[in-house]
HTML snippet that shows the backbone in 3Dmol.js (N, CA, C, O; Angstrom):
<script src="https://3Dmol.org/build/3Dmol-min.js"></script>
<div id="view" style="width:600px;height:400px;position:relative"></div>
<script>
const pdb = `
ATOM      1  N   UNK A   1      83.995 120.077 224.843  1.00  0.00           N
ATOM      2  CA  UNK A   1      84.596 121.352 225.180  1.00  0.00           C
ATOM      3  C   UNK A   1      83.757 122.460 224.533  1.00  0.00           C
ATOM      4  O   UNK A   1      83.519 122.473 223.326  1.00  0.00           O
ATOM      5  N   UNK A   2      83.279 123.477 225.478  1.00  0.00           N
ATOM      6  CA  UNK A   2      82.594 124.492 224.936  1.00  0.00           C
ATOM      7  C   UNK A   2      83.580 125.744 224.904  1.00  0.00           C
ATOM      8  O   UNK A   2      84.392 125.674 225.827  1.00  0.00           O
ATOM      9  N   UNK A   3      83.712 126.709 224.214  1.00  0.00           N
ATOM     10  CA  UNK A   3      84.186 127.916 223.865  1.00  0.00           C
ATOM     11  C   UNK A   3      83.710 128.802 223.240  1.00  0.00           C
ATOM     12  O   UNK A   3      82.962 128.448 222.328  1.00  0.00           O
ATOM     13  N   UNK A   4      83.913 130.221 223.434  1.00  0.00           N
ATOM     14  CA  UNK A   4      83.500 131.279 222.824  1.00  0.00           C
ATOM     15  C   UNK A   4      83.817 131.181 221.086  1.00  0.00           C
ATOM     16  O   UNK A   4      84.922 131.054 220.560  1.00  0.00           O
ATOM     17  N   UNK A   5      82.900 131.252 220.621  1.00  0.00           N
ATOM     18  CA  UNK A   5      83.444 131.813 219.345  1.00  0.00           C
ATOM     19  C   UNK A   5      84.272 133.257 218.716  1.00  0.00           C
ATOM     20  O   UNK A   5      84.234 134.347 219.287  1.00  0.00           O
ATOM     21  N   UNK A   6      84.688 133.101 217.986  1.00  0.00           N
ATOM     22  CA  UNK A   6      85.804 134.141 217.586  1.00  0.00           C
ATOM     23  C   UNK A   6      84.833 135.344 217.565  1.00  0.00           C
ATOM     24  O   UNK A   6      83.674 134.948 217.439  1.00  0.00           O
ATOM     25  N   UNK A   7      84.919 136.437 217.633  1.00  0.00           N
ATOM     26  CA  UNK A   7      84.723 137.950 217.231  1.00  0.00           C
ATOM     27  C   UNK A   7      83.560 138.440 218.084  1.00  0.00           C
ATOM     28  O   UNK A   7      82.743 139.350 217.939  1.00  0.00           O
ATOM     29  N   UNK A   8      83.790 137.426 219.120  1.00  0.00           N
ATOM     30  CA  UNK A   8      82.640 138.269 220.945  1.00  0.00           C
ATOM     31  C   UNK A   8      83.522 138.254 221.710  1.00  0.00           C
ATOM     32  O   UNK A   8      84.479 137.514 221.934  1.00  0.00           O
ATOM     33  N   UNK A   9      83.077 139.261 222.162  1.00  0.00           N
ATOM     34  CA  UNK A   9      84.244 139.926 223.423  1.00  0.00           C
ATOM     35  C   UNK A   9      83.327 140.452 224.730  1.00  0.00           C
ATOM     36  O   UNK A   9      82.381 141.179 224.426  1.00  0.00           O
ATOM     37  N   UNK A  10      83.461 140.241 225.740  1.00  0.00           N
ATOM     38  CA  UNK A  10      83.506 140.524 226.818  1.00  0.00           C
ATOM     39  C   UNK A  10      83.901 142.921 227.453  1.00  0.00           C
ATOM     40  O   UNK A  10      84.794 143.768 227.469  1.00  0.00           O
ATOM     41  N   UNK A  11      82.552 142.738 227.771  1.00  0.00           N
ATOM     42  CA  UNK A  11      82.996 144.722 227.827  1.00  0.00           C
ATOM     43  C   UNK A  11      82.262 144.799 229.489  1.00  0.00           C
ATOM     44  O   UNK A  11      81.170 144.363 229.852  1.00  0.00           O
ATOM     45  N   UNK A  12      83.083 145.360 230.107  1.00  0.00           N
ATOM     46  CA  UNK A  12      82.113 145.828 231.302  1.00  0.00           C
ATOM     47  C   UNK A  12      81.833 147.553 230.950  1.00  0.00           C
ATOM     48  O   UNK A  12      82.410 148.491 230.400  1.00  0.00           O
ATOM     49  N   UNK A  13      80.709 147.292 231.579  1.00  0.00           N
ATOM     50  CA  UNK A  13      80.100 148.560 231.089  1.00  0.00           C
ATOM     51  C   UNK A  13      79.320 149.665 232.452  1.00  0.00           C
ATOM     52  O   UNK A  13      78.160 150.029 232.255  1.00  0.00           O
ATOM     53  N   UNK A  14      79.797 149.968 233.321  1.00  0.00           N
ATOM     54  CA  UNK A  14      79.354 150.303 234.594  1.00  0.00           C
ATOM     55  C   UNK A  14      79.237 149.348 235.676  1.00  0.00           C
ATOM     56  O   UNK A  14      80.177 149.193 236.455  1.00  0.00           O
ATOM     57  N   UNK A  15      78.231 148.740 235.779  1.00  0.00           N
ATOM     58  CA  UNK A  15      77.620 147.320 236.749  1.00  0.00           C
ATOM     59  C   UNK A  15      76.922 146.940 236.038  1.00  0.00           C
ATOM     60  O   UNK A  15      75.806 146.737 236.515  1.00  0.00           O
ATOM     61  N   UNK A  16      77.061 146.678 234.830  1.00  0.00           N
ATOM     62  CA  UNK A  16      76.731 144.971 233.934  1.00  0.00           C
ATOM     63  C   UNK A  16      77.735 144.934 232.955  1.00  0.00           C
ATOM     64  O   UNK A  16      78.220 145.963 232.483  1.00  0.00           O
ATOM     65  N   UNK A  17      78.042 143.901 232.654  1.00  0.00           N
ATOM     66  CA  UNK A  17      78.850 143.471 231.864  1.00  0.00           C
ATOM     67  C   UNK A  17      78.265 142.969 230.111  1.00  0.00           C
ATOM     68  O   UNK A  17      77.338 142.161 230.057  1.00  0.00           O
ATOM     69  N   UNK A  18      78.680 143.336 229.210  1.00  0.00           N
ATOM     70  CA  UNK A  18      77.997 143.073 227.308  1.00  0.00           C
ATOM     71  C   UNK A  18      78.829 142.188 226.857  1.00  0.00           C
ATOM     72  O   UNK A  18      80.042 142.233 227.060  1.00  0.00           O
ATOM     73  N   UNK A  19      78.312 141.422 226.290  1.00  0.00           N
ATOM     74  CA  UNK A  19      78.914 140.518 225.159  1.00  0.00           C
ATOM     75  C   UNK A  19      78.474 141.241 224.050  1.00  0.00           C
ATOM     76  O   UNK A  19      77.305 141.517 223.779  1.00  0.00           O
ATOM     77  N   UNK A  20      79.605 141.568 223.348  1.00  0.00           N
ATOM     78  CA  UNK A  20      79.275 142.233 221.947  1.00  0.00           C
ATOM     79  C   UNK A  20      80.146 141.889 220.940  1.00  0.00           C
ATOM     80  O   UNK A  20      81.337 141.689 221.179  1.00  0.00           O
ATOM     81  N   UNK A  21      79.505 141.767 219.445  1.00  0.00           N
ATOM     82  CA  UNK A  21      80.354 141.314 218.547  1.00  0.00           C
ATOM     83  C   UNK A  21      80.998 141.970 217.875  1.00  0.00           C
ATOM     84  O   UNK A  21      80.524 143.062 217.564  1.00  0.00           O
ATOM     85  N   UNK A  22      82.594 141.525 217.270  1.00  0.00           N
ATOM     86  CA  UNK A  22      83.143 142.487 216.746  1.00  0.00           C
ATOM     87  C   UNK A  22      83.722 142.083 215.368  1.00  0.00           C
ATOM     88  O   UNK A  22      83.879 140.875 215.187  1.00  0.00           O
ATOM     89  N   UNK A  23      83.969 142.704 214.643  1.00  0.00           N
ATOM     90  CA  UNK A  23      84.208 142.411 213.383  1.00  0.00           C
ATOM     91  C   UNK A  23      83.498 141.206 212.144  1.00  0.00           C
ATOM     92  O   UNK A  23      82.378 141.214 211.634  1.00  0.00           O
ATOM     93  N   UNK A  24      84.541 140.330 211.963  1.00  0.00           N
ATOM     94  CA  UNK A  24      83.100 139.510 210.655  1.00  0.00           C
ATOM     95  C   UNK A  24      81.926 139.439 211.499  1.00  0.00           C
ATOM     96  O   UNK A  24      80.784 139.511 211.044  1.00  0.00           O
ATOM     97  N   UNK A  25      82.224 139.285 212.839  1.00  0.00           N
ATOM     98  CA  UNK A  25      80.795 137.999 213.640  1.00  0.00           C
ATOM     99  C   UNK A  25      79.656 139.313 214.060  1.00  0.00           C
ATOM    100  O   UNK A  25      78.496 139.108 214.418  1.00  0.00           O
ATOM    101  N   UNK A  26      80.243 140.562 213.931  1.00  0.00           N
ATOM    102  CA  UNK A  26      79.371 141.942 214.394  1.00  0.00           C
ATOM    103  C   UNK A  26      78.308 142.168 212.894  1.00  0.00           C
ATOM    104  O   UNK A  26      77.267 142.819 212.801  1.00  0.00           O
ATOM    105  N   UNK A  27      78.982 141.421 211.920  1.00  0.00           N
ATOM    106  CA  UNK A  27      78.564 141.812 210.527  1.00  0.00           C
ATOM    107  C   UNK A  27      77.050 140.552 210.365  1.00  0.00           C
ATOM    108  O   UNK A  27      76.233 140.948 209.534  1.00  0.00           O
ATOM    109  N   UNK A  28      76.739 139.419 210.935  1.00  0.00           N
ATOM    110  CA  UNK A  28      76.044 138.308 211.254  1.00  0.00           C
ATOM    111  C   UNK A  28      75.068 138.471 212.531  1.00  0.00           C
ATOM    112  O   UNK A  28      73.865 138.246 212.668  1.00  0.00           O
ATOM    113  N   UNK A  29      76.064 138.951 213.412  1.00  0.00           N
ATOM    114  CA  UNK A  29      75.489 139.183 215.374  1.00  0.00           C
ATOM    115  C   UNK A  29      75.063 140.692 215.716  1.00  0.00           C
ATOM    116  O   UNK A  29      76.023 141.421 215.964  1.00  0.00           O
ATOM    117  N   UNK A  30      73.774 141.300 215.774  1.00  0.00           N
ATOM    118  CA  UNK A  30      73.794 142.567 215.549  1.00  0.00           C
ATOM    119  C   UNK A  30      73.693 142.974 217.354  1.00  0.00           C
ATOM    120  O   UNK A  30      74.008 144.010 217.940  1.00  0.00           O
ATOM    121  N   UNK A  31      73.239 141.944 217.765  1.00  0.00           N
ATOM    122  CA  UNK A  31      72.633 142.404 219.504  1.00  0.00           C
ATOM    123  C   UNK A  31      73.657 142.259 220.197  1.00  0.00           C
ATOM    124  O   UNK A  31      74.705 141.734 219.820  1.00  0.00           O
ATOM    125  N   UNK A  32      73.413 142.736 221.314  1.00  0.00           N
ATOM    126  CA  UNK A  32      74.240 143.031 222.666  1.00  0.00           C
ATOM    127  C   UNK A  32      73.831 142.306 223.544  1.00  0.00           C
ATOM    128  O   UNK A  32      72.658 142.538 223.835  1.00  0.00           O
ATOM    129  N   UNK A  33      74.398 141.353 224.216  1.00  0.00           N
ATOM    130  CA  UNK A  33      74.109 140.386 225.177  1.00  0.00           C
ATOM    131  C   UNK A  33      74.421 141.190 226.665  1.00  0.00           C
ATOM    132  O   UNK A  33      75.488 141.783 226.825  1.00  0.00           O
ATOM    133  N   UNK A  34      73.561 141.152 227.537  1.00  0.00           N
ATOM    134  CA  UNK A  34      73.870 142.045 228.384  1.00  0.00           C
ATOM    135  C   UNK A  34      73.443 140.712 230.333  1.00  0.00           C
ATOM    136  O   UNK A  34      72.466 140.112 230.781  1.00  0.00           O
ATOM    137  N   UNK A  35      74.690 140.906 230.698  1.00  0.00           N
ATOM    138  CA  UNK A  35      75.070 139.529 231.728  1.00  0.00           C
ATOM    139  C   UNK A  35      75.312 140.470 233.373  1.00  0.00           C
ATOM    140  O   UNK A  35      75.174 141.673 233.598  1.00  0.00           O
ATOM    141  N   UNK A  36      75.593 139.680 234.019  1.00  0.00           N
ATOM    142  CA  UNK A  36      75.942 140.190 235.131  1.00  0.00           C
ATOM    143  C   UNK A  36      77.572 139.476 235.605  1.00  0.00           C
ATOM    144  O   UNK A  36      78.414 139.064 234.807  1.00  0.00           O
ATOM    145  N   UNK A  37      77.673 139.485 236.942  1.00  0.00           N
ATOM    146  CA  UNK A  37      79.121 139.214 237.168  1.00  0.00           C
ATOM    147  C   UNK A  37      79.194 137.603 237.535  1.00  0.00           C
ATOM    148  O   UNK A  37      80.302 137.074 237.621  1.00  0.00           O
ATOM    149  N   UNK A  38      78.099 136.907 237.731  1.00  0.00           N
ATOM    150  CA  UNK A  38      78.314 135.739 237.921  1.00  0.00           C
ATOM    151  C   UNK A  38      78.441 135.145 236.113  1.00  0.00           C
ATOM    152  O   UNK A  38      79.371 134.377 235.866  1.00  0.00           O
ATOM    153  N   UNK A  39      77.331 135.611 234.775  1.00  0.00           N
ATOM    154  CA  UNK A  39      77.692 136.301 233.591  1.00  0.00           C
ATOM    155  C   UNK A  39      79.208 135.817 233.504  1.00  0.00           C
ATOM    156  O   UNK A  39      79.752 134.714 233.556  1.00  0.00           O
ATOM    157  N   UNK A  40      79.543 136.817 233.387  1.00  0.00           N
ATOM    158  CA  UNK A  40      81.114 136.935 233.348  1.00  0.00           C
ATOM    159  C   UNK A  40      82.002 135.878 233.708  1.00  0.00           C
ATOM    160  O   UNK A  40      82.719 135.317 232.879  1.00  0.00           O
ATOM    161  N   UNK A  41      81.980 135.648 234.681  1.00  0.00           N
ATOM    162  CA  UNK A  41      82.904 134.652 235.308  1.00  0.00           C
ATOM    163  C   UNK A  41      82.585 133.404 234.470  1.00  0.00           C
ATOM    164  O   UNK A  41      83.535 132.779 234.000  1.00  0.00           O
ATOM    165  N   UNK A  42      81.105 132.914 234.203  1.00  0.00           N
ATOM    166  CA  UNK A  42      81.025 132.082 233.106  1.00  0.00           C
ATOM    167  C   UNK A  42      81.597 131.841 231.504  1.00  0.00           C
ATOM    168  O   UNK A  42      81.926 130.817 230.906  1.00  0.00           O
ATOM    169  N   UNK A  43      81.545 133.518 231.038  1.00  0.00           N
ATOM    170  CA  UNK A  43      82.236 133.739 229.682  1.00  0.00           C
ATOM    171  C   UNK A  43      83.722 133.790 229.850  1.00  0.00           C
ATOM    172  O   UNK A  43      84.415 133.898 228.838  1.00  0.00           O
ATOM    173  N   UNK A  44      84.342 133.715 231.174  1.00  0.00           N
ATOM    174  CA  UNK A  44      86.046 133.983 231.182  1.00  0.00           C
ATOM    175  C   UNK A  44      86.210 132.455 231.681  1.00  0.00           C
ATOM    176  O   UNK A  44      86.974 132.399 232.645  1.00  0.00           O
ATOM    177  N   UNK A  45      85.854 131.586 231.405  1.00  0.00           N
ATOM    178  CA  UNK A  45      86.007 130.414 231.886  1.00  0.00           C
ATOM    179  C   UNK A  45      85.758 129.631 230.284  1.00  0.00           C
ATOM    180  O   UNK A  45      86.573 128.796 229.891  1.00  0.00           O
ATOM    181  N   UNK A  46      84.475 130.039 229.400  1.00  0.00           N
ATOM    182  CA  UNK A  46      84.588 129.608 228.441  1.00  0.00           C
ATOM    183  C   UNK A  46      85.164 130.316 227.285  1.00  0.00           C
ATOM    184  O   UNK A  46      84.710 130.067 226.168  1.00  0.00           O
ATOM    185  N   UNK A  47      86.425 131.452 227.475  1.00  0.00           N
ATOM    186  CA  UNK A  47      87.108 131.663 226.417  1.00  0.00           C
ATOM    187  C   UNK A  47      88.283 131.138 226.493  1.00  0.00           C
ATOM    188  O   UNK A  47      89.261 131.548 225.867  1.00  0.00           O
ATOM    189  N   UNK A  48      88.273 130.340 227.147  1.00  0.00           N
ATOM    190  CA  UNK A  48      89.368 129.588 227.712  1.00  0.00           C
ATOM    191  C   UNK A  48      89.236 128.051 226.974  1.00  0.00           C
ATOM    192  O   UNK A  48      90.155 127.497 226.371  1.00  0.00           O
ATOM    193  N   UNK A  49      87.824 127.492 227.182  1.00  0.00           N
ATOM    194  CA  UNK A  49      87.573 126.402 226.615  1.00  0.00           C
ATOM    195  C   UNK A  49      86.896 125.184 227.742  1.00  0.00           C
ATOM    196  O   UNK A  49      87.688 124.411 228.280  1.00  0.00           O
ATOM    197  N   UNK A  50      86.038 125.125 227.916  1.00  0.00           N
ATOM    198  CA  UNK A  50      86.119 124.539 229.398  1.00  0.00           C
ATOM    199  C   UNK A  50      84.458 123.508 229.230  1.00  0.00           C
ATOM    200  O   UNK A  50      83.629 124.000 228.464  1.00  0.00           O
ATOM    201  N   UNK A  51      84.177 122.524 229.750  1.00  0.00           N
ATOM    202  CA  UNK A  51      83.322 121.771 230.151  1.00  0.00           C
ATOM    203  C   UNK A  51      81.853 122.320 230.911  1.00  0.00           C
ATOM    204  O   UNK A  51      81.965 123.328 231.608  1.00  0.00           O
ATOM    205  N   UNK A  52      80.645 121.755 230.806  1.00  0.00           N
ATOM    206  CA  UNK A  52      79.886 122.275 231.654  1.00  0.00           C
ATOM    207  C   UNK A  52      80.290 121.666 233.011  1.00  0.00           C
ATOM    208  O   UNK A  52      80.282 122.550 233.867  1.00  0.00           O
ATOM    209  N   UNK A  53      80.623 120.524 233.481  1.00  0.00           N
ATOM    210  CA  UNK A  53      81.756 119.946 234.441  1.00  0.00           C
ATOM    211  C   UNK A  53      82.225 120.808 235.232  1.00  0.00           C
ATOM    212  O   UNK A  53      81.762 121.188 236.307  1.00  0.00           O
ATOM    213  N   UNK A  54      83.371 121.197 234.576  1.00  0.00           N
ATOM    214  CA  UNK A  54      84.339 122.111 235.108  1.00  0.00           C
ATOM    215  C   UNK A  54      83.794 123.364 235.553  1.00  0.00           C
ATOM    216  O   UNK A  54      84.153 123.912 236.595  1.00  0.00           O
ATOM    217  N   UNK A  55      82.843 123.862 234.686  1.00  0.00           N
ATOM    218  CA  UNK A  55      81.936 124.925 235.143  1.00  0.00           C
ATOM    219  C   UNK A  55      81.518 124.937 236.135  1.00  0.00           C
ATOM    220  O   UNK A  55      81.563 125.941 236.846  1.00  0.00           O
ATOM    221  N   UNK A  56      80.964 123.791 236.502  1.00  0.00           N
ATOM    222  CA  UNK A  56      80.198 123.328 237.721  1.00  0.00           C
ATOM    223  C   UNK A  56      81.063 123.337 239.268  1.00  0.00           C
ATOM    224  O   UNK A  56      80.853 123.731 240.415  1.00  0.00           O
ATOM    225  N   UNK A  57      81.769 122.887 238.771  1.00  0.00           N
ATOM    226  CA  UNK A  57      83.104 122.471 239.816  1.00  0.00           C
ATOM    227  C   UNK A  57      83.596 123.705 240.330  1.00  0.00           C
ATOM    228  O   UNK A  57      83.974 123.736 241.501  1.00  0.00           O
ATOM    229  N   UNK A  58      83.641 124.679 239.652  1.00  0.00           N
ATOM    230  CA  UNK A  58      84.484 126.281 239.701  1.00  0.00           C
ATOM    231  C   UNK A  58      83.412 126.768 240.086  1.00  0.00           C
ATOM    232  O   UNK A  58      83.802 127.734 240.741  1.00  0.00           O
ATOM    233  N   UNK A  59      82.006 126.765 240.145  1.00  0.00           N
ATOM    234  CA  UNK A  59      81.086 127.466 240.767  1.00  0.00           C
ATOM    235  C   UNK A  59      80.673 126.996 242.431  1.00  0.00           C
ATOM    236  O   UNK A  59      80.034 127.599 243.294  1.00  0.00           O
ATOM    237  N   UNK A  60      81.218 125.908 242.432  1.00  0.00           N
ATOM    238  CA  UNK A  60      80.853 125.274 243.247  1.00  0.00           C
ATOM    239  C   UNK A  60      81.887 126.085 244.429  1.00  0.00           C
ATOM    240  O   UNK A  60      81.426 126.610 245.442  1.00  0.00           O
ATOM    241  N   UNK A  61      83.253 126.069 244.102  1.00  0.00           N
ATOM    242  CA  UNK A  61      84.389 126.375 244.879  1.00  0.00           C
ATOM    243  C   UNK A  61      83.942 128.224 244.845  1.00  0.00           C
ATOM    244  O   UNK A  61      84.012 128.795 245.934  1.00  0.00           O
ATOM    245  N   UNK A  62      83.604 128.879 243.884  1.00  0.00           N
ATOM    246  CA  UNK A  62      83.646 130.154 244.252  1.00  0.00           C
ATOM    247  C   UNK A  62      82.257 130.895 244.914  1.00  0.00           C
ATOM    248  O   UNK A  62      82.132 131.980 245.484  1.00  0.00           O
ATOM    249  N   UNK A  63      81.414 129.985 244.634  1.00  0.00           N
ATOM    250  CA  UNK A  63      79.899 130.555 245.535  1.00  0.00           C
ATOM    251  C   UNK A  63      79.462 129.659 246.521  1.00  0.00           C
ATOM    252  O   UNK A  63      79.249 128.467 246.299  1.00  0.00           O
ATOM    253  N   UNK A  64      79.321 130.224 247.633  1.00  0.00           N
ATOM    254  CA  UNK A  64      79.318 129.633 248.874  1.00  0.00           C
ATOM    255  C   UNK A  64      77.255 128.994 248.908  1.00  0.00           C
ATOM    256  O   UNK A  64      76.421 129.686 248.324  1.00  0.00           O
ATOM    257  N   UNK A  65      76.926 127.980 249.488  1.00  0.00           N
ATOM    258  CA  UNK A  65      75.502 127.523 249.719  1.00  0.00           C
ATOM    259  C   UNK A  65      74.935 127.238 247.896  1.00  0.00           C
ATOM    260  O   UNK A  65      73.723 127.148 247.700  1.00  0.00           O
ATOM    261  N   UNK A  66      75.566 127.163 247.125  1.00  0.00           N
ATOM    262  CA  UNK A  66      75.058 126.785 245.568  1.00  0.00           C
ATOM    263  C   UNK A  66      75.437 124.833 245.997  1.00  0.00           C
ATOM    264  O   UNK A  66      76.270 124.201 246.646  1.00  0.00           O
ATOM    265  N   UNK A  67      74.300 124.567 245.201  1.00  0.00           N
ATOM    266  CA  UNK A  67      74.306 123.136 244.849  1.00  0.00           C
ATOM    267  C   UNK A  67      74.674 122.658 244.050  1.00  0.00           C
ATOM    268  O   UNK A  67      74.126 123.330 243.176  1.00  0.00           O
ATOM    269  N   UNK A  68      75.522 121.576 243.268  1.00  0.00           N
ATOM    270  CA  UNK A  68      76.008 121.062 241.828  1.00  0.00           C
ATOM    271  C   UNK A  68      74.225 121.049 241.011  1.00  0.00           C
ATOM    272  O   UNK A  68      74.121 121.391 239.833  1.00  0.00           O
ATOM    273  N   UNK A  69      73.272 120.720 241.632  1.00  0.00           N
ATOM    274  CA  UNK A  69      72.265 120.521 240.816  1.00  0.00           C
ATOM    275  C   UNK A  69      71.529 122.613 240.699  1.00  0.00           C
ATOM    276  O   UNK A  69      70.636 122.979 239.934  1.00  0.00           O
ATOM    277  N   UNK A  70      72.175 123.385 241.550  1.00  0.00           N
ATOM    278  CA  UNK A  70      71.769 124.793 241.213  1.00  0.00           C
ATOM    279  C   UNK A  70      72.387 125.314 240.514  1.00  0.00           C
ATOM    280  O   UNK A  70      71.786 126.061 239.741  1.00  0.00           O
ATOM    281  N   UNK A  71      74.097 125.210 240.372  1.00  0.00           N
ATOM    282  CA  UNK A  71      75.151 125.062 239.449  1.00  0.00           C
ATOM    283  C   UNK A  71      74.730 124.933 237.985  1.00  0.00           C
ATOM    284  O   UNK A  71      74.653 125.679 237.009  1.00  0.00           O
ATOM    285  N   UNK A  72      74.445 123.401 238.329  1.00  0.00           N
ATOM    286  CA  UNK A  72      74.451 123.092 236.413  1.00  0.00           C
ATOM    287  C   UNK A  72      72.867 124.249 235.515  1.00  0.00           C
ATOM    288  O   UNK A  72      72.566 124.740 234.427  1.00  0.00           O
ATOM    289  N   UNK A  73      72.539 124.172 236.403  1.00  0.00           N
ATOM    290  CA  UNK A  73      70.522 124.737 236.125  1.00  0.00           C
ATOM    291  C   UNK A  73      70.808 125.968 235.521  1.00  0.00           C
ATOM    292  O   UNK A  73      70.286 126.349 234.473  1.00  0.00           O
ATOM    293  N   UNK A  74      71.900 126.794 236.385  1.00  0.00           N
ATOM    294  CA  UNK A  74      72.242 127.937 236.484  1.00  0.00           C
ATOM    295  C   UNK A  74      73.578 128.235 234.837  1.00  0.00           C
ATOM    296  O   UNK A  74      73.711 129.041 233.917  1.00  0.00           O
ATOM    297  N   UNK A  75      73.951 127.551 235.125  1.00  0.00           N
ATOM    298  CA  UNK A  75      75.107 127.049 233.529  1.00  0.00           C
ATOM    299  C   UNK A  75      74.155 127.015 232.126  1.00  0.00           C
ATOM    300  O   UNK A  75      74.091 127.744 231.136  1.00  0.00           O
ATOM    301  N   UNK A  76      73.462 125.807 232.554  1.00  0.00           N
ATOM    302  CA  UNK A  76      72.733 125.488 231.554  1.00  0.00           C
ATOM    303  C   UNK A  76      71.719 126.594 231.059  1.00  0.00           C
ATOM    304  O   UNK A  76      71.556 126.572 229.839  1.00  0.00           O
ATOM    305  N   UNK A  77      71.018 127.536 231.728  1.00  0.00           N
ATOM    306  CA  UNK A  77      70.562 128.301 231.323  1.00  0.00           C
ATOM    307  C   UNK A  77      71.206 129.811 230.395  1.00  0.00           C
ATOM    308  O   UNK A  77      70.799 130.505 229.464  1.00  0.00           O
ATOM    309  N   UNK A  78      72.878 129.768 231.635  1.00  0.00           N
ATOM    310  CA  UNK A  78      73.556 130.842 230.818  1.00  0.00           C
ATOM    311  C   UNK A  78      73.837 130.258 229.394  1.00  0.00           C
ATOM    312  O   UNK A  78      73.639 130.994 228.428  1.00  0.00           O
ATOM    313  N   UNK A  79      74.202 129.221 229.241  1.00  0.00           N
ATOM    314  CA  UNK A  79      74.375 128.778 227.894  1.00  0.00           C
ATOM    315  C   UNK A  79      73.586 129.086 227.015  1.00  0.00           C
ATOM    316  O   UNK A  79      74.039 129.627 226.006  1.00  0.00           O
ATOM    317  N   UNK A  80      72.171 128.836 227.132  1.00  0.00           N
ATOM    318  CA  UNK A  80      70.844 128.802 226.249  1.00  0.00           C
ATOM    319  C   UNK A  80      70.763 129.931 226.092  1.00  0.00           C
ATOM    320  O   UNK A  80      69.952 130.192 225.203  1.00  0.00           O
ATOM    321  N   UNK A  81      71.514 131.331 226.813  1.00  0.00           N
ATOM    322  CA  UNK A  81      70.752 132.395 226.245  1.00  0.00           C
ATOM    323  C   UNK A  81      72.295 133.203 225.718  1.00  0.00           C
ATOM    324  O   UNK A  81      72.505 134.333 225.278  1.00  0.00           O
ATOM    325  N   UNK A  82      73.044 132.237 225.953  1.00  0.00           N
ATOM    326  CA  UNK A  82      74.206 133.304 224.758  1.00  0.00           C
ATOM    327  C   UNK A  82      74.388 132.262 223.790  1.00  0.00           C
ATOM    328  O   UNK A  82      75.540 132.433 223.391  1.00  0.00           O
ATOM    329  N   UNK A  83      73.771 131.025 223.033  1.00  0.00           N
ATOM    330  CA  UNK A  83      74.399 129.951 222.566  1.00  0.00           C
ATOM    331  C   UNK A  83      74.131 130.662 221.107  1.00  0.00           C
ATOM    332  O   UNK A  83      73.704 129.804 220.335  1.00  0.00           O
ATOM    333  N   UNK A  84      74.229 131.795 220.552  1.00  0.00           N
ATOM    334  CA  UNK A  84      74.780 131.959 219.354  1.00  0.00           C
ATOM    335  C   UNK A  84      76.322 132.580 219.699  1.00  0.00           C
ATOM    336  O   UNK A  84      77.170 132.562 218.806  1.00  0.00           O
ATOM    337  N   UNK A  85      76.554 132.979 220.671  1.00  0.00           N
ATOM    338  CA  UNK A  85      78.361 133.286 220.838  1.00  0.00           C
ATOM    339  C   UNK A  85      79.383 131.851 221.136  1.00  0.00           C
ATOM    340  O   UNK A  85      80.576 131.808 220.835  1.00  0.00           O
ATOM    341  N   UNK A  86      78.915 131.167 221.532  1.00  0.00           N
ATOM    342  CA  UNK A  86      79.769 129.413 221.927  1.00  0.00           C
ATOM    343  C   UNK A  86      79.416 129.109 221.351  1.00  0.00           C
ATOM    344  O   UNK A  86      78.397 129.388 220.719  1.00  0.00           O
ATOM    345  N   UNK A  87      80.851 127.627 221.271  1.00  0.00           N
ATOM    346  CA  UNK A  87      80.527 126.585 219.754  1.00  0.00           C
ATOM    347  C   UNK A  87      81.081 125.258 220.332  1.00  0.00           C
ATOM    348  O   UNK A  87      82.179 125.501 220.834  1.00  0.00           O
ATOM    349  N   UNK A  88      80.838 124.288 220.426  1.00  0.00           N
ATOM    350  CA  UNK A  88      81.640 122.712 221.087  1.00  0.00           C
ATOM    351  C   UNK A  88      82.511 123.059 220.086  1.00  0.00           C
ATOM    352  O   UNK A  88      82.456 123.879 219.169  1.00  0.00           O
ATOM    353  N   UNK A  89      83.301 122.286 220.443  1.00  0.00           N
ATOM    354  CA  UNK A  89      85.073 121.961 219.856  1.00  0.00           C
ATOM    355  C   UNK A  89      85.444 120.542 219.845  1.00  0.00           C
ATOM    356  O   UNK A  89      86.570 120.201 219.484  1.00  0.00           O
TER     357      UNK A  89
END
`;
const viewer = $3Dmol.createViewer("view");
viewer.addModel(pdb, "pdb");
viewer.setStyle({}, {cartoon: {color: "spectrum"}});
viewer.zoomTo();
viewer.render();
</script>
């Protein structure tokens, strides 16, 4: 199970969306993660707590012509570039 860690939050900000840290984790995390809306839908899925699996599965059902193998590529990469905000559980 992957999940957000405590003290990042989710901000839309015009037409992109920030991961920014707030409190102890703002005092450790100084940058601004800056995502788009497919982004998003990934981080509201893992503040929830959720699988790369399940990820997959929910991308699959909400974007039309994506592949489970463009899916995971596409996961796996959002992961790698916010993986100081998520933590396995």
């Amino acid at each position: 199970m992957i999940r957000t860690k405590e003290g990042f939050i989710l901000q839309k900000m015009l037409d992109a969306y920030m991961i920014i840290a707030i409190g102890k984790a703002g005092e450790q995390f100084h940058d601004i993660l800056k995502t788009n809306e497919t982004g998003a839908f990934y981080w509201r899925m893992l503040q929830k707590g959720t699988t790369v699996e399940e990820m997959v599965e929910e991308s699959l059902q909400r974007f039309e012509n994506l592949s489970a193998e463009e899916a995971r590529e596409d996961i796996e990469a959002f992961l790698q570039s916010i993986a100081d905000t998520v933590e396995e559980a």
